[in-house]
Each structure stands twice: as C-alpha cells, then as structure tokens.
Legacy VTK file of the C-alpha trace (Angstrom):
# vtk DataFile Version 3.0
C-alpha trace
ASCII
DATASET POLYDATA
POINTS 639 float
-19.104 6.014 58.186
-16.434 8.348 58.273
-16.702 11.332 60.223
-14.929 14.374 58.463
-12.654 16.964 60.307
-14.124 20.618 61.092
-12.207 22.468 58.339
-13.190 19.462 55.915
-16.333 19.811 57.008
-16.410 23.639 56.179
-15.757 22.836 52.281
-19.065 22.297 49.955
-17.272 24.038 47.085
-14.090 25.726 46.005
-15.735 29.044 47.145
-15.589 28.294 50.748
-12.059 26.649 50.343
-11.240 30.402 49.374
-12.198 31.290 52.317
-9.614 29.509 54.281
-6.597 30.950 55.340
-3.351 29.821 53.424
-1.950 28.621 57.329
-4.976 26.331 57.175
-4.261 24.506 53.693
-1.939 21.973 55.089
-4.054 20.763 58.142
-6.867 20.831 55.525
-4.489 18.758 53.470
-3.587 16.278 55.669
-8.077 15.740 56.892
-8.509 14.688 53.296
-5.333 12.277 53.233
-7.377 10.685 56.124
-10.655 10.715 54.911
-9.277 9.107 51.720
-7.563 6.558 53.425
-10.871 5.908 55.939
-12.972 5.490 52.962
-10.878 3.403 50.236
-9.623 1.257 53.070
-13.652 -0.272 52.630
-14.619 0.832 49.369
-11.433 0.228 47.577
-10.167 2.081 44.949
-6.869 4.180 43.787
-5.011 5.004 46.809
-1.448 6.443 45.989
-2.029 8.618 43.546
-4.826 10.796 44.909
-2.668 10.990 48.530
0.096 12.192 46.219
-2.242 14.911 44.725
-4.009 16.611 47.696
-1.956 19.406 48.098
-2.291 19.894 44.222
-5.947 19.543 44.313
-6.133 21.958 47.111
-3.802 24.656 45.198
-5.949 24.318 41.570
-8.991 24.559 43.523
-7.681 27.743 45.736
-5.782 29.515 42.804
-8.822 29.310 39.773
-12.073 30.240 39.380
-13.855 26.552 39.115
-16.168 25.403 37.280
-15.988 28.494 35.084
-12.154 27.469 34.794
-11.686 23.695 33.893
-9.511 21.670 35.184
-9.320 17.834 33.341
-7.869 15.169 35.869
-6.070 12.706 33.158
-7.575 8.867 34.351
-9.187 10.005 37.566
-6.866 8.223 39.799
-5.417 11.326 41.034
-9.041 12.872 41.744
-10.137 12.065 44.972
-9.004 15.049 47.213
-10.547 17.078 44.086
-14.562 15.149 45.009
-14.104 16.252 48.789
-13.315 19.576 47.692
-16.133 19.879 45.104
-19.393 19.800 46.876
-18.934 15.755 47.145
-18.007 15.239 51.274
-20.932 13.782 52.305
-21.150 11.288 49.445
-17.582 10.464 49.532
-18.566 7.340 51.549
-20.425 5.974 48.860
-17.075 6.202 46.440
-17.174 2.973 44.103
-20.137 1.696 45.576
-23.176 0.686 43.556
-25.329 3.920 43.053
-22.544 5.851 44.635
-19.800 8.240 43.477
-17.273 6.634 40.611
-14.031 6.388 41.049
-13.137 8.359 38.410
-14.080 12.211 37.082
-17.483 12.097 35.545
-19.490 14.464 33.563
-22.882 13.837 34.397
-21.710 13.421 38.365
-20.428 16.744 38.883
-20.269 20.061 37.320
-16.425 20.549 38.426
-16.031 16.771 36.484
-14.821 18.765 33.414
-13.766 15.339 31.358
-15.192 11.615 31.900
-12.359 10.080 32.531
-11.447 6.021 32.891
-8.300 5.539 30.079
-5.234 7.785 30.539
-3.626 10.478 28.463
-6.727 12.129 27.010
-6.359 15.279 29.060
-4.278 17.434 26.754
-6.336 16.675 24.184
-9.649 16.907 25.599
-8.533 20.321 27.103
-7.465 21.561 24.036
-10.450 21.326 22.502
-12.303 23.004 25.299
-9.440 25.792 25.236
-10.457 26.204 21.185
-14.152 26.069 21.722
-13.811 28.779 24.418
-11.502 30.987 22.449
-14.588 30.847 19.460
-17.182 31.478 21.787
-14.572 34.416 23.001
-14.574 33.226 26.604
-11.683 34.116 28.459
-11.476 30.972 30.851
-8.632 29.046 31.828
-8.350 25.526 31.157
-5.566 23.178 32.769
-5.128 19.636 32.180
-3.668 17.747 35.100
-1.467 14.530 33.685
0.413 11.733 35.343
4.277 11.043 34.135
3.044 7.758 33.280
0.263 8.717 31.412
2.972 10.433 29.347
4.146 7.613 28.075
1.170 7.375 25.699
1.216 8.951 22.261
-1.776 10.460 22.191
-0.499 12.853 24.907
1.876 14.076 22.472
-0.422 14.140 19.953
-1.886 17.126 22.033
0.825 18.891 22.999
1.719 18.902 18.908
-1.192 20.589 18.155
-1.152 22.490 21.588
2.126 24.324 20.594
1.216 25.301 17.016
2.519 28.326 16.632
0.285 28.827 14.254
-2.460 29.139 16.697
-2.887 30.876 19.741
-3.536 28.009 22.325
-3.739 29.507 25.968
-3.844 26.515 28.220
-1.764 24.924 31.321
-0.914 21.657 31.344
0.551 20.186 34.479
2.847 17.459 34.630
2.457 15.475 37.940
5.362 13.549 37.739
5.323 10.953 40.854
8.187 8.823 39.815
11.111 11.147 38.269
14.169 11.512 40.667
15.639 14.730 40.834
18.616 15.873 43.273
17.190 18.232 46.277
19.720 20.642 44.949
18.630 20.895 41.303
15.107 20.664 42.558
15.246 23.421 45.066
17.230 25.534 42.284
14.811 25.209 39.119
11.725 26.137 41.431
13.270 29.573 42.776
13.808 29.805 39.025
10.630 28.935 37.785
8.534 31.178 40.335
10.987 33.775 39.453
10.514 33.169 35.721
6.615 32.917 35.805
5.965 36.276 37.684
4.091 38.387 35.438
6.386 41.435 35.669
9.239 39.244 34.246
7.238 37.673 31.606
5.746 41.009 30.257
9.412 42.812 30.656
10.592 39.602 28.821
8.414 39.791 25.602
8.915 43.818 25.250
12.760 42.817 25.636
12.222 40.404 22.835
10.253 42.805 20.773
12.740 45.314 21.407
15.598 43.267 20.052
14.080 41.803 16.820
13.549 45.472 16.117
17.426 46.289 16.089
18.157 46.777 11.907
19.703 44.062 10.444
20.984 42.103 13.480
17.617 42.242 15.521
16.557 38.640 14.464
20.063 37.602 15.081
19.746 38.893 18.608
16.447 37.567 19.511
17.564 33.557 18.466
20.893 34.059 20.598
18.993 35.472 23.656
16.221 32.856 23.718
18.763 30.044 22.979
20.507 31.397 26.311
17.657 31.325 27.892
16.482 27.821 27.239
20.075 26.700 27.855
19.964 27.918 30.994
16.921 26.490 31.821
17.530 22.886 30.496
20.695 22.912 32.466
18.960 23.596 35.844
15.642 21.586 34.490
14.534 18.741 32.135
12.288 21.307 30.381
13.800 20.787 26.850
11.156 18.539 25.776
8.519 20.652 26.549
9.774 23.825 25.157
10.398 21.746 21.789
6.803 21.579 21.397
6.552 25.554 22.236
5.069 25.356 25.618
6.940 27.915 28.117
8.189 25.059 30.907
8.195 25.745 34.773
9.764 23.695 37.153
10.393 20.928 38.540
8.914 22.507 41.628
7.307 20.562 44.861
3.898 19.521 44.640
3.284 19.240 48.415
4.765 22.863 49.324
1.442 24.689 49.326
2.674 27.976 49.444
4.849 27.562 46.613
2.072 25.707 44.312
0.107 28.813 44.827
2.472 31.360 44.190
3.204 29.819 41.138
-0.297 28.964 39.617
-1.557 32.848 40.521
1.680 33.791 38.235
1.246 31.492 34.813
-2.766 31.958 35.199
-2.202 35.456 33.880
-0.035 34.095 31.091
-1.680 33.600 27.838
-0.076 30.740 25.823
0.261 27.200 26.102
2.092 26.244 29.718
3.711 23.007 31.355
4.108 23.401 34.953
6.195 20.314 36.402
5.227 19.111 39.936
7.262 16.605 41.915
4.590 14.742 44.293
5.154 11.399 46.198
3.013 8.492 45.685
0.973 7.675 48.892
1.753 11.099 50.354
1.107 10.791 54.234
0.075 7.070 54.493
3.496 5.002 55.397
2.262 1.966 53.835
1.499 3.311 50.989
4.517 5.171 50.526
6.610 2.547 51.253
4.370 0.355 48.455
3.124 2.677 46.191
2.918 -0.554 43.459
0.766 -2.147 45.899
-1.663 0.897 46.621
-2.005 1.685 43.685
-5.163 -0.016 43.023
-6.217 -1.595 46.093
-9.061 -3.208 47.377
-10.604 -2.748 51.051
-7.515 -3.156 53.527
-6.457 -2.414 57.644
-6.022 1.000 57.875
-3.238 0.679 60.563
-1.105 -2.597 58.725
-2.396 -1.640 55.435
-2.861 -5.621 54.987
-5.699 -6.171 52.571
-8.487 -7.812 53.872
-8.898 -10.760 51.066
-11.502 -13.483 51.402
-10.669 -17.220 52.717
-10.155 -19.026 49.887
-7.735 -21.100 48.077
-9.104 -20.666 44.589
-6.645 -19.128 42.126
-7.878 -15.864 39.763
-7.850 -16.018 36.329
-4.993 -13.630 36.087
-2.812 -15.572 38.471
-3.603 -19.036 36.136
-2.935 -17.025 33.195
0.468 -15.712 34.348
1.507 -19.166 35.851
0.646 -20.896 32.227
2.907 -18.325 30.282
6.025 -19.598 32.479
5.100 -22.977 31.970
4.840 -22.731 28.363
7.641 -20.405 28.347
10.190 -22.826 29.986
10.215 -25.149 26.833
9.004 -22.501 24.497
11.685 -19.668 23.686
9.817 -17.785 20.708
7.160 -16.741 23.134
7.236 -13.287 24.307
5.456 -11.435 26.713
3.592 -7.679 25.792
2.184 -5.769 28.404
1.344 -2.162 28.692
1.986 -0.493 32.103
-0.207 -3.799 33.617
2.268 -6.463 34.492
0.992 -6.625 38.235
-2.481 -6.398 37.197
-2.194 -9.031 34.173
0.053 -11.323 36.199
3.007 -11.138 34.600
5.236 -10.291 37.510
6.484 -14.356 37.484
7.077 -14.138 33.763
9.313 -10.824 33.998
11.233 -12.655 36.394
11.664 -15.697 34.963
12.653 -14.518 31.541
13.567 -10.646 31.923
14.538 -10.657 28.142
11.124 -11.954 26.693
9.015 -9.270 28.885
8.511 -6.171 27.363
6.228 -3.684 28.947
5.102 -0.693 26.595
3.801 1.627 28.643
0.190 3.071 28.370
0.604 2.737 24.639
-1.445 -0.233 23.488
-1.428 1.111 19.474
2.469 0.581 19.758
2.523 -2.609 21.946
0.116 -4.208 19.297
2.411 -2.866 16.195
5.651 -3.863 18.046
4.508 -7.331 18.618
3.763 -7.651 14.945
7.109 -6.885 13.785
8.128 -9.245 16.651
6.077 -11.722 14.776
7.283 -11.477 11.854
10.798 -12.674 13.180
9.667 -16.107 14.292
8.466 -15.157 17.970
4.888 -15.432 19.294
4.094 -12.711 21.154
1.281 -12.464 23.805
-0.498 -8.888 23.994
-1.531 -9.044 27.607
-4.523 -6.803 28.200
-7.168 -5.577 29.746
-10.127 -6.002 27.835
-11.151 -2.546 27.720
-7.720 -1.376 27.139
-7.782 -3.148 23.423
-10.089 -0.763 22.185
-7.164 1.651 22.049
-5.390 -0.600 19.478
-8.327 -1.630 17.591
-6.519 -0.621 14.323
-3.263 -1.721 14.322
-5.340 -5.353 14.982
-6.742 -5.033 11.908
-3.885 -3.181 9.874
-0.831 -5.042 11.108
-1.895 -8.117 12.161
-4.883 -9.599 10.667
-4.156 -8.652 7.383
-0.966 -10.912 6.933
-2.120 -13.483 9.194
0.464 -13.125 11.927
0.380 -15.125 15.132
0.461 -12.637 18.184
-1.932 -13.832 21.149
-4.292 -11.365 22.036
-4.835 -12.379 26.377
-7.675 -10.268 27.194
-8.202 -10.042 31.160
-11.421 -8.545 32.475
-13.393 -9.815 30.003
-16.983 -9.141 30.696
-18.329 -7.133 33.559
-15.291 -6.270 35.958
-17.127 -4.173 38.761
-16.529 -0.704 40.794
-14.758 0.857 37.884
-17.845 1.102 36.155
-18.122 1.998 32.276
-15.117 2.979 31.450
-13.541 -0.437 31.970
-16.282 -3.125 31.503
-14.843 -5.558 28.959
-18.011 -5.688 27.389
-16.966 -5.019 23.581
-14.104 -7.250 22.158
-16.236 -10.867 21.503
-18.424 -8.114 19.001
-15.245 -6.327 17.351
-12.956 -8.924 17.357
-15.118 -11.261 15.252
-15.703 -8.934 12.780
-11.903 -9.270 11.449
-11.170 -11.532 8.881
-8.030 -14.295 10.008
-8.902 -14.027 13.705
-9.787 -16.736 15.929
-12.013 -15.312 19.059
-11.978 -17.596 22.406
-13.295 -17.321 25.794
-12.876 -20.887 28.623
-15.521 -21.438 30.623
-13.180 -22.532 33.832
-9.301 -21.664 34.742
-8.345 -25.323 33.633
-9.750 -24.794 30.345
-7.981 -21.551 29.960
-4.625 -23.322 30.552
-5.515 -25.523 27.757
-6.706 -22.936 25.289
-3.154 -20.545 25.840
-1.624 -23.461 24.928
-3.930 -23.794 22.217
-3.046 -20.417 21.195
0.818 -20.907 21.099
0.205 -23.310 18.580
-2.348 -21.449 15.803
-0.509 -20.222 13.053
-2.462 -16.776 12.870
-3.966 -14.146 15.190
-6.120 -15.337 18.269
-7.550 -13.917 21.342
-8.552 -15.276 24.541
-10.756 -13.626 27.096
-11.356 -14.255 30.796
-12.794 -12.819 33.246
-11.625 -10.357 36.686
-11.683 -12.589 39.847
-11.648 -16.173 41.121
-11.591 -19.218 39.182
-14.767 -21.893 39.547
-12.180 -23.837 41.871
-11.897 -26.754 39.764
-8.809 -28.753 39.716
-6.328 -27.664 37.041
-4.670 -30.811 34.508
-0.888 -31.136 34.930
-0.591 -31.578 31.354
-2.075 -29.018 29.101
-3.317 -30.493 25.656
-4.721 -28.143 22.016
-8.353 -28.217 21.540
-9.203 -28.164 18.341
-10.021 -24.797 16.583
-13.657 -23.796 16.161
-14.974 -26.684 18.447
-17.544 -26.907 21.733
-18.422 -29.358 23.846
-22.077 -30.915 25.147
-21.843 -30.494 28.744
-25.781 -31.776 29.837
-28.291 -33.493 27.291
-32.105 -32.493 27.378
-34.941 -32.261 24.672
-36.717 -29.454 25.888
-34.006 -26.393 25.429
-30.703 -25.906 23.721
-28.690 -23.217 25.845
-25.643 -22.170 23.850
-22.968 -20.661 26.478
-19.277 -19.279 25.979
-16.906 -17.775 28.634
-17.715 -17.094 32.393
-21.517 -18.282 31.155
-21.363 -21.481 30.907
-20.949 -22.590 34.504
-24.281 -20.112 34.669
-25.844 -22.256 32.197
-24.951 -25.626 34.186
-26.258 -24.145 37.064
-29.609 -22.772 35.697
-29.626 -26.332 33.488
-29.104 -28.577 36.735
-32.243 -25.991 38.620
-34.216 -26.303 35.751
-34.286 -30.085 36.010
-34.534 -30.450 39.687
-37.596 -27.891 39.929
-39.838 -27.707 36.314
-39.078 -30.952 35.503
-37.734 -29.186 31.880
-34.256 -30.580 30.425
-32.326 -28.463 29.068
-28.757 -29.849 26.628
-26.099 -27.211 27.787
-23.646 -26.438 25.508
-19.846 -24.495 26.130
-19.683 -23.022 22.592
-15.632 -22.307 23.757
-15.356 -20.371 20.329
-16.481 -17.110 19.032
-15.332 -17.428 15.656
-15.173 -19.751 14.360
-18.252 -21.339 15.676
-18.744 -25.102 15.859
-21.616 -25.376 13.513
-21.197 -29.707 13.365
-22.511 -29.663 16.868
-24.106 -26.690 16.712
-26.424 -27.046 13.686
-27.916 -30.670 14.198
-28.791 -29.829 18.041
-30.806 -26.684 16.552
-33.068 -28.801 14.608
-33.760 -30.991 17.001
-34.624 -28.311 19.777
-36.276 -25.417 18.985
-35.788 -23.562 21.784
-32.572 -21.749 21.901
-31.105 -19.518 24.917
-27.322 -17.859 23.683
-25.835 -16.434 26.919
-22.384 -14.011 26.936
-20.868 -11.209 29.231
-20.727 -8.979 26.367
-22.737 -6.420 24.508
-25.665 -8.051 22.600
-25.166 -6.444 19.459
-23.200 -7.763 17.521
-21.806 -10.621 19.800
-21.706 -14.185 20.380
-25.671 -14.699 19.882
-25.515 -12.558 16.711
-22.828 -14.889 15.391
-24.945 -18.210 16.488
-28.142 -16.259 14.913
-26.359 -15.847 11.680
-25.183 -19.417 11.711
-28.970 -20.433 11.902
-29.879 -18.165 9.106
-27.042 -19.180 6.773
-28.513 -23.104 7.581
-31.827 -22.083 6.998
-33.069 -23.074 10.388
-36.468 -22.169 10.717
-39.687 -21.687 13.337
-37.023 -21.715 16.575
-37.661 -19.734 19.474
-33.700 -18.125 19.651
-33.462 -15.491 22.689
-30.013 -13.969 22.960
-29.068 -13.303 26.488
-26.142 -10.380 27.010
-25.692 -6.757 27.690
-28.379 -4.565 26.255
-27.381 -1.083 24.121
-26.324 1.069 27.345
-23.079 1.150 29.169
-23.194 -0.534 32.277
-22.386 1.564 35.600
-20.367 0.878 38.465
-20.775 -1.813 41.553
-20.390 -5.304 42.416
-19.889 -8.099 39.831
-22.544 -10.641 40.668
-25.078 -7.529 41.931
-24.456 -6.572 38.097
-24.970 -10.071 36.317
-28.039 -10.232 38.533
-29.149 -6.897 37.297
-28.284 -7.169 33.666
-29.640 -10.675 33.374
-26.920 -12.595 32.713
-26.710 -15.020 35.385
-28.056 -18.516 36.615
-31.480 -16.829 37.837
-32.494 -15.115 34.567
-31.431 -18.415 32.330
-34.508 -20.166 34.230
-36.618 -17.169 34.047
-36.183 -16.606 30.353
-36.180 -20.633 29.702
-39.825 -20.671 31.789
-41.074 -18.016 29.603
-40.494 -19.779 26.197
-41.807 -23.129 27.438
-44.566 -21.510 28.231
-45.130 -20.219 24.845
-47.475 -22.386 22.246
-45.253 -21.640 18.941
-42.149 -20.772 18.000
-41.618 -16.916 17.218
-38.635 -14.881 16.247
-36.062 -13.436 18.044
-37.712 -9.768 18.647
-33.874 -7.886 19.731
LINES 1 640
639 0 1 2 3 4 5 6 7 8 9 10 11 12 13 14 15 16 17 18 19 20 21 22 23 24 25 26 27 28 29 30 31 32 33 34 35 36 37 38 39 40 41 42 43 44 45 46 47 48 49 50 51 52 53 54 55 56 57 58 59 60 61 62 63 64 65 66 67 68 69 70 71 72 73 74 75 76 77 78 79 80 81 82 83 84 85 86 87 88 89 90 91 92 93 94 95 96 97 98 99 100 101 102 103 104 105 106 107 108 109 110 111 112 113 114 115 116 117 118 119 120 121 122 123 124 125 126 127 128 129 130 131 132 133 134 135 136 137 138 139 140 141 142 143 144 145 146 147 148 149 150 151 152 153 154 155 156 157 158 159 160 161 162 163 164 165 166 167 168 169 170 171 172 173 174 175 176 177 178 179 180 181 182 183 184 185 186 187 188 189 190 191 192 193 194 195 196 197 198 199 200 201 202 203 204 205 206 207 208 209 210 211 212 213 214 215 216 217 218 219 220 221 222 223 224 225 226 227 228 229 230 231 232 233 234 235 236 237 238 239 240 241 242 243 244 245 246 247 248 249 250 251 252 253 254 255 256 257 258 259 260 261 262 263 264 265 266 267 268 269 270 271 272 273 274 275 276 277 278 279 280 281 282 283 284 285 286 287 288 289 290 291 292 293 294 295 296 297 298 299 300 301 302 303 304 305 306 307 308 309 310 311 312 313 314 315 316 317 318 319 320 321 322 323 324 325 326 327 328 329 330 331 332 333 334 335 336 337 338 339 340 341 342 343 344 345 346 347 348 349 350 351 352 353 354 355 356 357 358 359 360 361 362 363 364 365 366 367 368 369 370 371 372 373 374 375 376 377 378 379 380 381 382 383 384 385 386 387 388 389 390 391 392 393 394 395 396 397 398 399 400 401 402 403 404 405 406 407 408 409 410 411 412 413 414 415 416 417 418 419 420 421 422 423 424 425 426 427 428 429 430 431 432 433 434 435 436 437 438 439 440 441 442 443 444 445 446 447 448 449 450 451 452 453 454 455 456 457 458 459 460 461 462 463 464 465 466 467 468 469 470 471 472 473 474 475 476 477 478 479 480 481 482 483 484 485 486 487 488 489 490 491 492 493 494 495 496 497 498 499 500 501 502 503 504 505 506 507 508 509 510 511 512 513 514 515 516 517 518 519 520 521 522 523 524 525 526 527 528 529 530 531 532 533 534 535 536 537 538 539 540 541 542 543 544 545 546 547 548 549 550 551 552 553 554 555 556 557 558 559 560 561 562 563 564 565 566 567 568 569 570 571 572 573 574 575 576 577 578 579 580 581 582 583 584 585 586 587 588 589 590 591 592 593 594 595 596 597 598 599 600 601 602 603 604 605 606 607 608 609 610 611 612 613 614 615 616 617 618 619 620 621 622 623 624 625 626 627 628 629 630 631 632 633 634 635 636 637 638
C-alpha cells in the first residue's frame, strides 16, 4: 500500500491545506501526482485527467471555503487529487475497489462530493440549481462548477449556461472551463492571463461598473456611450482570448490562463470569488501532468487499467481470447468492405467501442459526435432516411441520454439505424453510474424495435450482420470484457428475427437465458446433471422482443418449472416479457422464477464478484433450480 509523503500526509481536509504555505503547494502537488499514479497503476481508473487537475484541485480547495462553498467536478475523472485533499488519504488505496472509494464524486461518500457524478456535462446545471436554491434560502455561498472542454461538447452544458446568463436573473456562480486539449500560442496565452488577473481584481471590476453607471447616466448619449465602451471592451478581449462565446451567454470570461501555475490560479480565484454574477474562468492544463507516459499518451491513460508504473505497459492477462468490443469493431469493417450504406456513430467512444479500425478504414463513414448522444441518435436518423444504415455505437448506459429521440425519430417511422450497445449488463469498478443494467427493459417497451443480446462473440458477428439487414430499428447488446473463446465462423449468416435456439434437452426444468447468461445457464445445466441427477432443457432466447413464442410456448407446457436469467434490471426485463408471453397463452400452475437485478442500483467492484453477489451466475441457477424441485406444487412467481 502506498505510503503518502509528509506534507500529503498533513492534509485530512481543506482546513489544514490552508495551513500550508503557498512555497509548499507545488511539492504538495507533485506527492499527489505520485500517489495517484501508485494507486491507479493497481486499482485502475482515470489517469490523465486527474494528473492534469492537481494543481487546480489544490487552488479551489486553498482559495474557498469547502464544503460550505461547492465545488461540482463535471464526470469525476478529473477528481482524484480533490479525494486526497478531502479527508480521503488513507482510503485512497481502496479507489475502485469493491467496498472502497468510487471513482467518481459521490454524494453519500463525502460531504465535499457536492454532485454524484458518472455522465459528463451536468455540472453547470446541477450548480445552477444549487446557486438558485442558495440564493432562496439567502445563503451567500459560492458555487463553482469545474467542466472538461470535452464535456462541452454536450448540449446540455449549454443548456446551463443559457439559463445561467439570464439576465433576467441574478445567477452568481463560477464555472471553470478546464480545457486540456485547446492549443493556444505561449504568446497569446501569457498575454490574456496578465489580462485576465488584471481584469478580475476587484478594484477594477467595482471602478468598472461605477464607470458604466456613470456613462449611461450622460443625457441623451449615455446609453450610446455605455454599448460603444463595452463593445471595446469585449473586442479587446476576444482579440487577445477566445472568450466571445462565453460572454454571448453573459458570463464575464477570464483567461485562458495556466492551470498548473499555482500562484497565478490563486490570485485569480481570490479575485472573481468576490464577484457576484455568473463567471467562466478558462484554465489551460495538460493531460497526464507529471507522468511521461501519460503525457506522451494521454488517449491511452485516459481510462486505464492496472499498469508498470515505470514503462506504463499495462499489465493485461495471458490470453488470446478477443473482447466483445474488439469482435464488434472487426465485424463493422468486414461488413463495411462490401457494404457502403453503412455508417459508423460514435460519441466521444471510438477507442472504447472499437471503432479505431473502422475510422481508419473508411474515414468518411465514421462520424464521432461528441458527448452528445441526443444528437448522434437524431443525426443518424436523418442519415437514415437517405438510404444509409447507420450504427449508434454505445455504451449501454450512455443510451439513456438519447432515450427520446429513440422513440421520437426513429421508432416512430420505422427507420433502420443499429443501436450497438457495449457494456451491456454489469461492467464493474465504475459502479452505478455506468452498469448497463436498463436498456433490455426500455428498449422493449417501443413499438417497431427489435431488442437482441448473443450469447458468445461468434454469435454476435452473426446477429450485426443480422442487423444490417432488418428493415427497421434494432439493438444489440454485449457485454464489457472477453469473449467465451469460442471459435468465430468465417462466414457470417442472418438469423432469423424473433427466434432462439434449444441448446440442452431435460424434463425436469426449462431455463430460458439471453445474452452473457446463457453460457451461465449451460454451465449450471451441465452441474445440475452431473451432481442432482435433475435435467434441465437450456434455452438461448437470443431475442428480447420479439420473443420466440413457437419454441417458447410448447416447452412451457411441458415443463413447469421455469428459471428466466438476464444481466439486467428485473423489472420490466427479459423475464417480464417471457412472463407476459405465458399469461397472454394462458399457461397455468408453472413455477416461473425470474432471475436478474433486483430494484437497487448496483455499486462498484469486480464483474464476476458482482454476478456472484447479485445472483446471476452459474452458482445461483443451481441454487434457485434445487429450491423449486424441492417444492411439492407449482406456485406463482412472488417478484
């Protein structure tokens, strides 16, 4: 375990951090870069961002009163220096780990977690509201919402700065812009932050406004005045800066300034906290900050699992056994190479939906959106609509975002876009806020579309080639990780909509699997033969909707004990759908137990440590398939 540095080890909460001496901030900067590093190179976890943030983190933490003041961290991938400084050294080992800290800000973790965080470009928003609620209960708090440049590329961020800049209302919060990718000349940058330190002292401000006041006053030309004086102004400053945008929505813009010059961050933050309207200071920080490697790959670090702290060479496991994602993204370029209507949507994931190889292959049929999965949706409707089939790439989780435009400007006129949903299921260490434990229950709720899942990487070949060919809206999921290793079919063939397979025959139990379940469900089947001598048909429903109800059906009155099994919420899912199947057939006095996530959000830690916990693995098929052989009649399903 990581042993921290002695003016680390000095910090259990912003108050001693005060304490420090401002010639101590960048040797304290520089023990939590290598803490940071230490820890995520065994934990895992977002590396780049949060090296790039330290000195930031430090400087908020230094210049405001926190928690009283709140400061929102948009995602939480730019958050750990802010733990180590808030009271969370100690546990800092534990980051990611099952029971330990998230990787991400977090409400119920920590008082200084202001925001539960997970999906980007809430932060404006979020702190907006808290700026409103304080300025009713007539608290005089700051609030400052912390945002990524690419988390700016979301609408919803705009959304907030909008309403943030009403004139209409008197909005006093600081939003800062921690922009890790723009490129600005040392020149221009060294110019606009003399400028903007200059402009955000408080003298200047207050002299600036009873200037102002002073000129609209002037009879007859005072309003005249005023516009020319303030248009000078802003000229000036958009030619030294690329503040335009930000003073368009009425924010007063400072910057671009260096966010790893300590001295300067603080001079700057002690001037605009006495400033009482809405603010957008712009930071320049560098991605990986103070660990080569990761400066030098800051794609790579981004999200990173456990790696050698001195090559920065992940440590992967000894196997040969593709992911998912990497099957996935190898079938698009296959299909793509004798299919030129299909079209590849990402947003801001191609490395982590595997779409690299695609982007490569055929630059012009790659779009990436950005973090702005209502628009990618939308645009690859209209895309649609010209003849093309586009592929939404996806995380699971992510979809949520774009649940509408689904509905709205897809289903509705039957379009055929491909909805690729990666992660499907639980996904691990990033805990709640990106479990793909929802789309099997919302998707199949919406008339027109066809819900998937394969139960290997061979099958999912098969199935994305399936989808090419519907004439309508359909979504595959798959899960984060490995494949089941099985050997993948050189040519890739349509399944037939809306039908399963029998994988194993037995009289005694009917277990009804889709997705990463099914080899589960082989497994528990081949135990459950071997040991209890009970035999068990096995059966890899492959579709959500629409289910195969020729197979399905006659197999349910025949055996009338029947296990459903998904990596997905339970209400409303895949054993809802087969329950409602056997209602609408009138199949009565079965035993139907529906095995899935239960109604709670499912925390952080390893994948097969959270199957095994959540009862959705190999282990708790036999356990719950023992228990209803071992009842005398059939009763009903009690969820």
């Amino acid at each position: 375990m990581h042993q921290s540095s002695h003016l680390l080890k000095k910090i259990n909460s912003p108050h001693d951090l005060k304490k420090l001496k401002r010639s101590e901030l960048s040797d304290l900067a520089k023990e939590i870069r290598k803490t940071i590093v230490d820890v995520v190179s065994t934990s895992g976890g977002h590396l780049a961002s949060s090296l790039g943030a330290v000195e930031l983190s430090i400087a908020l933490h230094y210049v405001f009163d926190t928690p009283t003041d709140k400061i929102l961290w948009d995602v939480g991938h730019q958050a750990y220096a802010h733990k180590l400084l808030t009271g969370r050294r100690d546990q800092f080992p534990t980051l990611r780990r099952q029971g330990g800290l998230s990787g991400f800000t977090k409400r119920s973790e920590s008082p200084y977690d202001t925001f539960t965080t997970g999906h980007s470009s809430t932060s404006i928003s979020a702190g907006l509201g808290i700026a409103c609620a304080k300025h009713l209960k007539k608290e005089s708090s700051k609030v400052v919402a912390v945002i990524g440049d690419g988390s700016l590329t979301a609408g919803l961020a705009y959304e907030g700065l909008n309403q943030t800049g009403d004139t209409h209302n008197d909005k006093d919060m600081i939003v800062i812009l921690n922009d890790n990718e723009m490129s600005i000349s040392h020149n221009v940058g060294a110019l606009s932050s003399l400028l903007s330190r200059t402009f955000s002292a408080s003298k200047l401000q207050m002299l600036r406004k009873e200037f102002g006041e002073f000129l609209k006053s002037l009879p007859r030309i005072g309003e005249n005045m005023y516009q020319l004086a303030k248009r000078s102004e802003e000229s000036f400053k958009t030619f030294v800066t690329p503040g335009m945008l930000f003073e368009a929505f009425n924010f007063e813009y400072f910057g671009p300034i260096d966010g790893h010059n300590l001295d300067h961050l603080i001079n700057i933050l002690k001037n605009i906290k006495t400033m009482n309207e809405p603010v957008l200071l712009h930071v320049i920080t560098k991605k990986g900050k103070g660990y080569p490697q990761a400066e030098q790959n800051p794609v790579y670090f981004h999200g990173v699992s456990s790696f050698d702290v001195d090559t920065g060479i992940c440590r992967k496991k000894t196997t040969n056994v593709p992911s998912y994602t990497e099957v996935f993204g190898q079938t698009m370029v296959e299909l793509a190479k004798t299919n030129d209507k299909i079209i590849a949507v990402t947003a801001a994931m191609p490395e982590g939906t595997g779409l690299v190889p695609f982007s490569k292959a055929y630059p012009d049929r790659f779009f990436d959106v950005g973090i702005a999965e209502q628009h990618g949706v939308t645009f690859a409707a209209g895309m649609a609509t010209e003849g093309f089939r586009p592929v939404v790439t996806v995380y699971s989780t992510f979809l949520q975002r774009a649940y509408d435009q689904i509905i709205h400007d897809v289903c509705i006129e039957k379009l055929p876009v491909v909805f690729a949903l990666d992660r499907g299921g639980i996904v691990g260490e990033d805990g709640p806020t990106h479990h793909g434990l929802f789309d099997i229950s919302f998707l199949r709720t919406i008339p027109n579309m066809v819900v998937m899942a394969p139960k290997d990487e061979n099958e999912l070949r098969h199935m994305l080639a399936t989808a090419m060919a519907h004439d309508g809206p359909i979504s595959l999921r798959y899960p984060r990780g490995r494949g089941t290793g099985v050997d993948q079919d050189d040519t890739l063939t349509m399944i037939p909509i809306g039908k399963g397979e029998i994988l194993s025959r037995g009289d005694d139990l009917l277990i009804v699997a889709v997705g990463s379940t099914v080899s589960e469900a082989v497994c528990a089947a081949a135990l459950l033969a071997e040991n209890h001598g009970v035999r068990a048909t096995v059966v890899n429903a492959r579709f959500i909707k629409p289910l195969d109800h020729e197979l399905i059906i006659p197999l349910a009155r025949n055996i009338h004990r029947i296990i459903t099994i998904e990596e997905n919420t339970i209400q409303g899912g895949f054993g809802s759908a087969v329950l409602e199947l056997l209602s609408d057939h009138e199949i009565n006095g079965a035993i139907v137990k529906r095995m899935g996530i239960n109604d709670h959000f499912v925390e952080h830690g390893p994948q097969d440590a959270l199957r095994c916990k959540y009862q959705v693995d190999a282990s708790a098929i036999i356990n719950t398939a023992l228990s209803m052989m071992s009842q005398d009649k059939p009763i009903a399903d009690s969820r």
